[in-house]
N, C-alpha and C positions, 0 to 999 in steps of 0.2 A: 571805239564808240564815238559817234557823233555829238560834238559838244557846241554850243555857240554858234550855230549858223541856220540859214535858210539854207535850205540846198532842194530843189525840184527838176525832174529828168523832162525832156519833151521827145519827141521822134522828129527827125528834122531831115529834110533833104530828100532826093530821088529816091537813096536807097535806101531811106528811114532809120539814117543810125540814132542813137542817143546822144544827146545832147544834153548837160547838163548847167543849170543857173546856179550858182552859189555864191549868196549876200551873207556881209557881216549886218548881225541883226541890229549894232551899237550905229554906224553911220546910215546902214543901208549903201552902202558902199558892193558894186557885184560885178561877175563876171560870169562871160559864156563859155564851157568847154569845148572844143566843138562843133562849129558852128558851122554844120553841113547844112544848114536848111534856116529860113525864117517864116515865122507865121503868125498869124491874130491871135494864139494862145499865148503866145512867148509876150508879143506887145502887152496885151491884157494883163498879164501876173507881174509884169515890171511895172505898169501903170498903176495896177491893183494895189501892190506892194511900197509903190514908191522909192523901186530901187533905184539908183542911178549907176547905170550899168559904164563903168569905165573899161572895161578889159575886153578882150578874145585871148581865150590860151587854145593853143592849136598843137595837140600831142602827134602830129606831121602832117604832113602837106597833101596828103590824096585829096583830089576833088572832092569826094563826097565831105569830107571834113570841113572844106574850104568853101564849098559852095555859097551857102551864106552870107560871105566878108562883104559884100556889095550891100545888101539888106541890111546890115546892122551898124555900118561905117555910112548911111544914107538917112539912119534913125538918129545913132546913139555917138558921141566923141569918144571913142573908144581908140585904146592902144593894145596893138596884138604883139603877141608872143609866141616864140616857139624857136624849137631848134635849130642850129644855122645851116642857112640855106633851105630849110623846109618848104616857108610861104612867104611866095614875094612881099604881100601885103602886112606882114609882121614887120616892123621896124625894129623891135628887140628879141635878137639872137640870142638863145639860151647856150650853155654847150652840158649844163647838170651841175649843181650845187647852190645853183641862186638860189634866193629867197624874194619872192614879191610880194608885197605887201598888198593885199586887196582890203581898206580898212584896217580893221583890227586884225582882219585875219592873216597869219604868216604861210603862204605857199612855200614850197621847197619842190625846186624843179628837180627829175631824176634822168639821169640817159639811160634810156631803154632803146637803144638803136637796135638792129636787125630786120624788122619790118620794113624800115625807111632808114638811110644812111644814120639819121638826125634824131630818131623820135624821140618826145619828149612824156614821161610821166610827170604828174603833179598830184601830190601830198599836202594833207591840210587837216588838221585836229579829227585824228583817227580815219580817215577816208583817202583812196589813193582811186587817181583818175588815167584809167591807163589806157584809152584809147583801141587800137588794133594790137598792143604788145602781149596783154593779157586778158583772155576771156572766159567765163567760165569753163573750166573743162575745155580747154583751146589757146592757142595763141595765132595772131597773126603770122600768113602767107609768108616768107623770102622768096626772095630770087635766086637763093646757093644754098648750099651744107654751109661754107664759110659766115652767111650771116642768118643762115638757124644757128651757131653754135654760141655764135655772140650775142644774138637774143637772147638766149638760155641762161649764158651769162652773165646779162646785164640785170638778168628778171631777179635770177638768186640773187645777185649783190645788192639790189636798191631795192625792189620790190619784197622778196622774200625774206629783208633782215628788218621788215616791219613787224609790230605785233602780229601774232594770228591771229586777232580781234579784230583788224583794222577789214574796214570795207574797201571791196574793191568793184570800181565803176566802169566796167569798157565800153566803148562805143557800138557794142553790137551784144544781143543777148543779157538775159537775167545780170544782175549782181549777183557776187560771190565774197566772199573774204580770204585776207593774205594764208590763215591755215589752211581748209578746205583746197586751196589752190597748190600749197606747197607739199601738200600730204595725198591731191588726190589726179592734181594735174598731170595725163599722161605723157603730157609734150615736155614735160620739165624733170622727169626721172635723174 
């Protein structure tokens, strides 16, 4: 369940993945998921809102993800995040178990690698943001059987030992939640 926060998705980038803002409502303190693309809706609802958007979390390094870094590090004093070796532009290297404080709000980075050597999920009061790892009814592409298996297994282990209630936010296609995914996803048998 969503508790305590602003959180709004945009379509961002060439190939229009999702993108998502989520502020703590106590400082207005935010951050972008994401951040394949920048536009005058994204400006506007930070302005609107008065967030002060300090962060980029970058659940891995593909272009379309990264696109944006120029646009929002041109706007906002922002510090990106993400798995090591992901995104050049990230200065802080995750490797899974941090915690980053956006305001009030306590993130908990997950490694969900397979997709990307590195990829990074992020957790935060009931909402898990999983990028290309997990999508509804889908997971992101590999490059091998070796790293479909270690996807699989990184999803069960961080992803999957969430609530069934918890949402889940990928960068492409509808939201889902961690049950409906564990119980109907065919990639994850």
């Amino acid at each position: 369940m969503i508790t305590n926060l602003i959180l709004r998705r945009f379509t961002v980038g060439s190939l229009g993945i999702n993108g998502y803002l989520v502020a703590d409502p106590g400082t207005m303190i935010g951050v972008f998921i994401d951040p394949g693309g920048f536009s005058e809706d994204i400006e506007a609802f930070i302005r609107e809102r008065q967030i002060l958007l300090n962060y980029l979390f970058f659940t891995h390094g593909h272009w379309d993800h990264t696109e944006g870094l120029p646009d929002f590090e041109s706007r906002y004093k922002v510090r990106g995040y993400a798995g090591q070796g992901e995104v050049s532009g990230a200065k802080h290297q995750l490797r899974g178990g941090e915690m980053v404080d956006v305001g009030n709000l306590k993130f908990q980075s997950l490694s969900t690698p397979g997709h990307t050597p590195h990829g990074i999920s992020f957790y935060v009061s009931g909402c898990v943001f999983t990028g290309d790892t997990l999508m509804c009814g889908s997971v992101g592409g590999t490059g091998s059987a070796k790293a479909a298996k270690c996807q699989i297994e990184h999803i069960r282990k961080h992803i999957f030992t969430l609530p069934d209630e918890t949402l889940v936010f990928p960068a492409h296609g509808p939201m889902t939640t961690v049950g409906v995914e564990r119980y109907a996803n065919p990639f994850c048998y």
